[in-house]
N, C-alpha and C positions, 0 to 999 in steps of 0.2 A: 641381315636377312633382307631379301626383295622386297620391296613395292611392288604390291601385286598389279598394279598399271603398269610398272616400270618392266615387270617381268609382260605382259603381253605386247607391249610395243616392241621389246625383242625378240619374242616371237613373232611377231608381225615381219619385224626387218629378215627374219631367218629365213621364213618362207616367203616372202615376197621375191627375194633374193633367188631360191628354188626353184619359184616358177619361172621367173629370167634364165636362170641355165639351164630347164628344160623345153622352153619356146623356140620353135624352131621360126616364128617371123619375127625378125630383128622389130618392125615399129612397134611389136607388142611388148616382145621380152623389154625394150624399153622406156613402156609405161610401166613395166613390174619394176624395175630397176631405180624408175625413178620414186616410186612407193618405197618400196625397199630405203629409199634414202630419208625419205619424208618421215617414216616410221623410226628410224634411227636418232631421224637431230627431236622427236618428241621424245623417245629414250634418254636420249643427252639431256634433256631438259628437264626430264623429271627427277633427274640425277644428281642435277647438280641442286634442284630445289631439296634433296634429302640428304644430301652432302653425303653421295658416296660415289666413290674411282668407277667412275662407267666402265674402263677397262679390262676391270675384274667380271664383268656382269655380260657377258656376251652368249654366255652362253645358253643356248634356248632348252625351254623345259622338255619335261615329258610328252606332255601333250603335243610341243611341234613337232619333236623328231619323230614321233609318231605321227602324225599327218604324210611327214615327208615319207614315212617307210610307204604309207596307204599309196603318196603319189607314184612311189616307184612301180608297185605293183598293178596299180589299177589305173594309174594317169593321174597328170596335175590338175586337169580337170574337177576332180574330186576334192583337192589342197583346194581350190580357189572358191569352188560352192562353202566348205564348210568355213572356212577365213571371213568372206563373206556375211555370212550365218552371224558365225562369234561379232563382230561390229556392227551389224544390227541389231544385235541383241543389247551390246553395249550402250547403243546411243537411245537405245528405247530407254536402259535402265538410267540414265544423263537425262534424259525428257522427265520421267516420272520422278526422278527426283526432285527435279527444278521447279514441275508442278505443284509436287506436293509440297515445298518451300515458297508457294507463291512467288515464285523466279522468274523473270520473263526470258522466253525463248528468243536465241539473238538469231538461230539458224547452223550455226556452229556444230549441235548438239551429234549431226548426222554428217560431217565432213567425213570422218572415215570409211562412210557408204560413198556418198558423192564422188570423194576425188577421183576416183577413177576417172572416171565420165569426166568432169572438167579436164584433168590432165590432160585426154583424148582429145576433146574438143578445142583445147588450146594448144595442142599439137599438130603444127600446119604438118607435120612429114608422115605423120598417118594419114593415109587414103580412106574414101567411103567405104570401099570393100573392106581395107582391115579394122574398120571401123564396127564393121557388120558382122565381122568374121568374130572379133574381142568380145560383140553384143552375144555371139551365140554362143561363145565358150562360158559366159557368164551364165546365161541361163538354164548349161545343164545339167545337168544329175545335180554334180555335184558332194554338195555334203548331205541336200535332201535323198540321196541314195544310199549313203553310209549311214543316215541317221533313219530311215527305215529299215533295213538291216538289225541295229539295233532293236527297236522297236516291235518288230516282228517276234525276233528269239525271243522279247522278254516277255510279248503276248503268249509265244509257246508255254514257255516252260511256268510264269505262273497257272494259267487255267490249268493245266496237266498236273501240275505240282498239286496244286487244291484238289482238283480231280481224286488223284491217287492219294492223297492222305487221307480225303475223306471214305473213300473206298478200305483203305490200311484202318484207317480207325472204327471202321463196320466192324472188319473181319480178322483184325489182330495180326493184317499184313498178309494172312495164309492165303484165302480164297478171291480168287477173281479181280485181284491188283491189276496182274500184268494184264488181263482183257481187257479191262474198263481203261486202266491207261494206253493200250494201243486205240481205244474204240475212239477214246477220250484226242489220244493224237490225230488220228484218219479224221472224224469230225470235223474236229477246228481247222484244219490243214485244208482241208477240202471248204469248208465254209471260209477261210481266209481268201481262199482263190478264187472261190465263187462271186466275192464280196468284192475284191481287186477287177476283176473281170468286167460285173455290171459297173462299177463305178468311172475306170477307165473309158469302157463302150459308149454307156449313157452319155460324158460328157464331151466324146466325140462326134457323136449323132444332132447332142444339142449346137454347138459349135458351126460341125456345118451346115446344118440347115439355118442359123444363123447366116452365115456367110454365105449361102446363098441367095436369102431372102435380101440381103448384103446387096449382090451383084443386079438379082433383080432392080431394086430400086435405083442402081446407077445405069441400066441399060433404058430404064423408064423416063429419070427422073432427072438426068444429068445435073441442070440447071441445079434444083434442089444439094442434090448430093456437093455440090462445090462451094454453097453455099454454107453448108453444114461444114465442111472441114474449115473453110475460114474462120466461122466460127471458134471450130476449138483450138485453132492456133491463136484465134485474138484473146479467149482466154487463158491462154498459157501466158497472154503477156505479150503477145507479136503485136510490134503497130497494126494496126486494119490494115491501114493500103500494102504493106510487106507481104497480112496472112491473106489475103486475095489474088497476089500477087503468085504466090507459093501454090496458091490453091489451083490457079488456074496452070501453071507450069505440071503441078500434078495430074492433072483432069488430061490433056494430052496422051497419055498412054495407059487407056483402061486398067491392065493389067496393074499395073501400080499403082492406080487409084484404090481399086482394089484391096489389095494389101494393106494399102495405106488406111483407111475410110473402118477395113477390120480390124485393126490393131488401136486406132486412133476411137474411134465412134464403139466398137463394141469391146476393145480391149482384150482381144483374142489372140494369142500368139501363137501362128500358124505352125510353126516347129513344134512346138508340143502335140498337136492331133497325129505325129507320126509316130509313137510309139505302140506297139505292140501290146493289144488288152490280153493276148494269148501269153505271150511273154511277162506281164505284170504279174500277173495269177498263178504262173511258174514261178514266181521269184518269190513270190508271198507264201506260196507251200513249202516250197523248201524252206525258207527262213521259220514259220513256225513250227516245222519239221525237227528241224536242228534245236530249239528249243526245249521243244514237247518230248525230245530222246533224253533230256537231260537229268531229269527226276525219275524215267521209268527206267534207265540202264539198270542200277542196282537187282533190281527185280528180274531181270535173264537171267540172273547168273546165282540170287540167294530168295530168302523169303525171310517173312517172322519179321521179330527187334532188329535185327540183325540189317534188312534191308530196307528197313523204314528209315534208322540210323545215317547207313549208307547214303540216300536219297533224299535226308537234310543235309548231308553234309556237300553235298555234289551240287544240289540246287541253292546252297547260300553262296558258294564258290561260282556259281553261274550267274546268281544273282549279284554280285559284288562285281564281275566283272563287268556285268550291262552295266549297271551304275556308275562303274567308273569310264565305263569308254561313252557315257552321256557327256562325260566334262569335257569330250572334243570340242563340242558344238558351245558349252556354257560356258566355260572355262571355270567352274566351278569346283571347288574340292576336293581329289577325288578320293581321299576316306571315307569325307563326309557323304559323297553324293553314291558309293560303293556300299555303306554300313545303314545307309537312308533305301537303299534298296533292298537289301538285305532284312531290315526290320520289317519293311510294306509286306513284302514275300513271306517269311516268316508267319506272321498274324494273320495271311489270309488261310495260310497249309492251317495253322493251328485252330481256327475256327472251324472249318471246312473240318478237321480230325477230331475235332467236341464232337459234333453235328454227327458226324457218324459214329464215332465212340457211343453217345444215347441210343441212336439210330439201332447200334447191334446188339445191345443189353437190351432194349425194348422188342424186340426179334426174339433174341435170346429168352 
């Protein structure tokens, strides 16, 4: 049987590999490529510490050929956010173990975030542009878009689910199910979007007016403003005389100071305000659309035992599948993380169908 490290560093190498033969600029496909190898000889290593034939073991799980089917359809982009995702995760769970074994941190813990970026960095044949170019494929969607996705349907279909049993267990499934679960859908769907909307909007209003009160102080303040970015390159660690040096090479062309002074001084990444709060709030309706249909379908078509029955069974099978497509992101279980979804779900429907069960005997 795998090493469960041993099996994600072959998934590692599988899709790293993926995303090199889906790159269309060779300096980058050949940072993936060169991952892709890095992730392999840790695989060899952990292989031969467990004494078993690496060569039997190539072959990558579930989880990644599924990533890879995602990248076919929607872009590697999405492979690369959530890969990403999963080795963050991992080097937090490497941190807090060490911590909580009073282990001292060598730095180590977070290389499989890092190397990217070093490799880059110490690859004189990459340019600033594909330099910049690699920075923005890194930071978008990604897996934070496939893992909202997720997250959405499974806000649908539980509150709907709960909804509707509790509703089923008023009224013995006959009366007023299917309204209260469309009313139950329309609601949340429209409060999802509503909710996407202001959140989106609000933190692009805060943002640029940020970034302009930004510009403000550099068309005022120059002086100031040059001094302040030297600053926080000498705290990064830059000799003084180099981040002075840098600073004033920056200060030369406002517009890049600019940019610079925003993303450095206020930590604002200007590529994110270009999204669409109209288009978020679209995407949030639908996703707990598709959710929230999942437990009322039964109810179009039957009533009574009969379609309450229906309507566990379609929402444990809904509920098993968010659960399990969570372990893209965790690389966690996916029976366990599928039948742990399935339980939460379960006990809310079944509270929620007491609550109204009492509810329609004390009516009654």
């Amino acid at each position: 049987m795998k090493n469960k490290s041993l099996q994600t560093e072959i998934d590692a190498c599988y899709l790293y590999t993926k995303l090199a033969e889906n790159e269309k600029d060779e300096a980058v496909a050949n940072v993936f490529r060169q991952m892709s190898e890095i992730e392999q000889s840790h695989a060899e290593a952990f292989a031969r510490r467990e004494n078993i034939p690496f060569d039997s073991l190539r072959k990558p799980s579930w989880r990644a050929l599924t990533l890879n089917t995602i990248g076919k359809v929607f872009g590697y982009d999405y492979v690369l956010g959530a890969l990403m995702d999963t080795e963050k995760s991992l080097s937090n769970a490497i941190i807090s173990t060490k911590e909580r074994n009073k282990q001292t941190l060598d730095g180590s813990e977070t290389n499989h975030v890092k190397i990217l970026w070093s490799i880059i960095e110490k690859d004189q044949s990459i340019s600033g542009s594909q330099h910049a170019k690699f920075e923005k494929k890194h930071r978008s969607v990604g897996g934070n878009a496939i893992r909202a996705a997720v997250l959405g349907g499974n806000d649908g279909l539980v509150s709907n689910f709960s909804l509707i049993m509790g509703v089923a267990g008023a009224t013995s499934g006959e009366q007023g199910v299917l309204l209260a679960g469309l009313a139950g859908l329309l609601a949340g769907a429209l409060s999802m979007a509503m909710g996407e909307w202001i959140s989106v909007k609000s933190s692009q209003e805060l943002y640029e007016n940020q970034m302009a009160i930004e510009m403000d102080e550099l068309e005022t303040n120059p002086e100031g403003e040059k001094r302040e970015l030297a600053l926080i390159y000498i705290a990064k660690g830059i000799p003084e005389e180099q981040a002075h040096s840098m600073a004033d090479e920056i200060m030369q062309d406002k517009t890049r100071a600019h940019e610079v002074l925003v993303k450095e001084e206020l930590g604002i990444n200007a590529e994110e305000l270009k999204g669409s709060a109209i288009e978020a709030a679209l995407y949030s309706f639908f996703l707990f659309t598709i959710g929230a249909i999942i437990p009322l379908a039964p109810f179009f078509f039957t009533s009574g035992f009969h379609a309450i029955l229906l309507s566990v069974i379609v929402s444990a099978l809904g509920l098993f599948l968010i659960g399990g497509s969570i372990t893209l992101f965790t690389g966690k279980n996916v029976w366990y993380s599928g039948f742990r979804q399935v339980l939460f779900g379960l006990a809310a429907a079944t509270i929620t169908f007491g609550i109204g069960k009492l509810i329609g005997v004390a009516i009654s």
